[in-house]
C-alpha positions, 0 to 999 in steps of 0.5 A: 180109180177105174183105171187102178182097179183095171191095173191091179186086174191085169197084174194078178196071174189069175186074172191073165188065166181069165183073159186067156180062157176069155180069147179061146173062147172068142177064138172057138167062135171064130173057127167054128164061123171062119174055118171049114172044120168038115175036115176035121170033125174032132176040132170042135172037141178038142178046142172044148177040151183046150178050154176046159183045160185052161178053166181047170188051170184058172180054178187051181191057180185061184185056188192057190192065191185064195189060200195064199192070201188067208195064210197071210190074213192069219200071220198078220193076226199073230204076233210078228214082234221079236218079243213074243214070248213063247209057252214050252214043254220042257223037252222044247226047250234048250238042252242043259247040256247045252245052256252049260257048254254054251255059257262063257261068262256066268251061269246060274242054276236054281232048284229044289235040291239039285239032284236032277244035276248029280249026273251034269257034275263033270260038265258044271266042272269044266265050266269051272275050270273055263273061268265061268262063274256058277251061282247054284240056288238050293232049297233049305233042306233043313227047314221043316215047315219049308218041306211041309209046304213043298210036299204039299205044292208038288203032292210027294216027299222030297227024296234024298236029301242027302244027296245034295250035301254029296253032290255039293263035295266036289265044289269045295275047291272050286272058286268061282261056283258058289251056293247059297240056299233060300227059305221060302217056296220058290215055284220057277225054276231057272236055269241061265247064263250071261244074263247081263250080256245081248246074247244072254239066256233064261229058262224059267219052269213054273211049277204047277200043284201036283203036276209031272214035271213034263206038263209044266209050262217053260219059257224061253227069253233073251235079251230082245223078249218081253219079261226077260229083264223082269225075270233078271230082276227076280233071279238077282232078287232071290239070290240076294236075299238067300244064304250061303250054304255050307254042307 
């Protein structure tokens, strides 16, 4: 056991500072009782300044180790498992752009009334044309008592409508995209693509009563994440129970 300890000692970098300053100090003795230092009146000094030098030397490189060793008792008090779901802010997470450009099978979007997608038209197009399947979940505009709930959730009215009826025009040719519209609050919103694939991709954003949308928490998952298939599972959930939609 002693001689364990004594290993460990001798292998540390601070313990060989130690040592070192131990053998100047030795060494200063036996100069000062060995060497005729008359002729050198400054030695004494400068053999103190050496030493000092090499305890301010042990001091910092402790300093660094003591530091090293604290951040390393820190990462291993955190999650080191690749499942570990991180909490976002919505401008931490992928871009839309993006998610679109980067899907190669499916895509699948989810929203109020997808107005927020008016400007990714061109985008959700050429996807299209690659062959990319898109699924777009809308909010039934229609249903009063729906609304009712939503503006009590979100603390304001829906604006425009319409605009999701004008958006949806230029998807009546397209084959592979298809919408369908769900009668109930839904407080995630997703956005994903090839979730049935291992490098497939889910953003949910919660919503939170009478909250900006930049406060509202995100998370990321992919295939190796805790909750990634509990969030696939409720994303094929709500799309099965909604209903085509017509404009």
């Amino acid at each position: 056991m002693v001689r364990r300890r004594m290993k460990r000692v001798v292998k540390s970098v601070p313990s060989w500072v130690s040592i070192i300053t131990v053998f100047l100090a030795i060494g200063a003795l036996v100069l000062n009782f060995v060497l005729d230092i008359s002729s050198d009146p400054y030695l004494p000094l400068k053999i103190i300044a050496a030493m000092l030098v090499v305890i301010a030397v042990e001091s910092f490189v402790k300093q660094v180790f003591c530091l090293e060793g604290i951040n390393e008792k820190l990462d291993n008090l955190r999650p080191q498992d690749s499942s570990f779901v991180e909490i976002l802010k919505r401008n931490e997470c992928k871009d839309l752009n993006a998610v679109i450009n980067g899907a190669i099978h499916e895509l699948f979007i989810s929203g109020v009334n997808l107005q927020s997608l008016s400007n990714k038209i061109n985008d959700l197009l050429n996807a299209s044309r690659r062959g990319i399947k898109i699924r777009l979940l809308i909010f039934n505009l229609d249903n009063s008592s729906l609304m009712d709930a939503y503006i009590n959730m979100k603390g304001d009215e829906l604006r425009g409508p319409d605009k999701a009826e004008i958006f949806m025009k230029h998807f009546r040719n397209c084959k592979d995209v298809e919408v369908k519209i769900i009668d109930s609050i839904m407080p995630v919103m997703f956005i994903a693509s090839d979730m049935d694939k291992r490098y497939g991709y889910i953003k949910a954003e919660h919503f939170f009563n009478n909250a900006a949308e930049t406060d509202l928490p995100n998370i990321e998952l992919s295939p190796d994440k805790d909750w990634y298939n509990a969030y696939y599972e409720q994303i094929e959930a709500i799309w099965n129970k909604a209903e085509s939609y017509n404009p």
